[in-house]
VOKESE-922349 format. One line per field, with one value per residue (C-alpha): residue number from 1; residue in three letters; x, y, z. Coordinates in steps of 0.5 Angstrom, whole numbers. Layout:
REM residues N
i = [NUM  ...]
aa = [ALA  ...]
c1 = [X  ...]
c2 = [Y  ...]
c3 = [Z  ...]
//
This chain:
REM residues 127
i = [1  2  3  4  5  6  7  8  9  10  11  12  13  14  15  16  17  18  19  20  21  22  23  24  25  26  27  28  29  30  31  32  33  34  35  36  37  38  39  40  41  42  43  44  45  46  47  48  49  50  51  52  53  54  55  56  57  58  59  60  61  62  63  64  65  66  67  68  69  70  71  72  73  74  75  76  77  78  79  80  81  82  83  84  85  86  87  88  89  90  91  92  93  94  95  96  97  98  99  100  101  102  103  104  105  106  107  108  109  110  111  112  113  114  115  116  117  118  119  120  121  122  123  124  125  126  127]
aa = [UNK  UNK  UNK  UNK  UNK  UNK  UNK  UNK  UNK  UNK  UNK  UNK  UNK  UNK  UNK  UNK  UNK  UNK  UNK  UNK  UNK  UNK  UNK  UNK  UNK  UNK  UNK  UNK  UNK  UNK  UNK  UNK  UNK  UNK  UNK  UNK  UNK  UNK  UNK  UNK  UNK  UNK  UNK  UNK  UNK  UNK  UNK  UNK  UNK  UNK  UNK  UNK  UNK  UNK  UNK  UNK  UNK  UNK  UNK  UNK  UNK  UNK  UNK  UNK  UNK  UNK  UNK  UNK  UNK  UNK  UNK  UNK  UNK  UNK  UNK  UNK  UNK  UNK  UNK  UNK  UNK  UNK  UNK  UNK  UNK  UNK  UNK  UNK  UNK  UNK  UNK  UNK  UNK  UNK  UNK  UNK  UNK  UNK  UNK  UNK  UNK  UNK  UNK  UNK  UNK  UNK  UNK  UNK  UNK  UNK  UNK  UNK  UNK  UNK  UNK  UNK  UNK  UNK  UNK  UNK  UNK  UNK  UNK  UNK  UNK  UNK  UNK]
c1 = [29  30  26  27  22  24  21  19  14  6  3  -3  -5  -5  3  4  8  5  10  7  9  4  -2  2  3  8  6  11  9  13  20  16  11  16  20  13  12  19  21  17  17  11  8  1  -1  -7  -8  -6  -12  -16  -19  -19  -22  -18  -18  -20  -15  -12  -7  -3  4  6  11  14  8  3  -1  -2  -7  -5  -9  -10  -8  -11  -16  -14  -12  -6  -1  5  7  14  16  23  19  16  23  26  20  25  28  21  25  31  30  22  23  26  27  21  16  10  7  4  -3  -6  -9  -16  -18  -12  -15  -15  -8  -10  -12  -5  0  7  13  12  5  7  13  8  3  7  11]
c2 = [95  100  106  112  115  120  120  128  127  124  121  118  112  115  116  123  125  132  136  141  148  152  152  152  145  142  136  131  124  119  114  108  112  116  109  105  111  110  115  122  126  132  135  137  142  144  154  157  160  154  150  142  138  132  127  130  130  135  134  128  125  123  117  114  108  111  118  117  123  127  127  132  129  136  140  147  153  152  158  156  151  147  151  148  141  144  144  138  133  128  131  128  121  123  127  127  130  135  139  135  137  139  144  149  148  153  148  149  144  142  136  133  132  126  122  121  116  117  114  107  107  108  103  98  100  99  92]
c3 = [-100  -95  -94  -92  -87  -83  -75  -76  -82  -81  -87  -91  -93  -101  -99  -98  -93  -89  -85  -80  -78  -74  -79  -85  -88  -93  -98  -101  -103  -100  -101  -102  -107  -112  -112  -114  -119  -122  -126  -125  -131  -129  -124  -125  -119  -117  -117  -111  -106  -108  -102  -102  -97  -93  -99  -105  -111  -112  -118  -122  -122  -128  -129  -134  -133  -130  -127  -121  -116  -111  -105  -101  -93  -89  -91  -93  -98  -103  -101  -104  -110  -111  -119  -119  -120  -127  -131  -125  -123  -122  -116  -113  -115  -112  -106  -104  -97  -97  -105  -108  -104  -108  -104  -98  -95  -90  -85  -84  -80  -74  -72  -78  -77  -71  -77  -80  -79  -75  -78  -74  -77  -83  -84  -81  -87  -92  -89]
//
């Protein structure tokens, strides 16, 4: 099965993707991810203003099988989430990178991001 990884994004070993802009980063889960989920039915998000450290779980996946957690994949304060995903969480299944991402953290500690995979990495993870 192919997976779409795209070379821009880093990512975690819990299969979040994170993309960073200056301090701001955004959060998604992963190709591989929505597709071991199956079929995503809601999105439990954490409260905006609320700070989490580098892997703590922050809110739930709900699929049809099963609930998975969302871990936090960088240290920071939740600024902004993905509302459309409330009435559509399917959009995670059918577009997790670019209208499924789930929310926008303010970056507490930057170094943390060294501890992230690259696109190699992460293909190579989940081969």
């Amino acid at each position: 099965m192919i997976m779409n990884i795209p070379e821009n994004l880093l990512y975690t070993d819990e299969h979040e993707w994170v993309k960073i802009d200056d301090n701001l980063a955004t959060i998604g889960i992963t190709d591989y991810a929505q597709g071991e989920l199956g079929d995503i039915v809601f999105i439990e998000f954490p409260d905006l203003d609320l700070t989490f450290n580098k892997g703590e779980s922050i809110g739930t996946i709900e699929a049809v099988k099963t609930v998975a957690d969302i871990y936090m994949p960088i240290s920071g304060k939740i600024v902004e989430l993905n509302e459309l995903l409330n009435d559509t969480p399917e959009t995670v299944n059918n577009d997790p990178f670019i209208n499924g991402w789930m929310l926008k953290i303010k970056i507490e500690y930057m170094d943390e991001a060294s501890t992230l995979m690259d696109w190699k990495k992460y293909n190579t993870f989940i081969s």
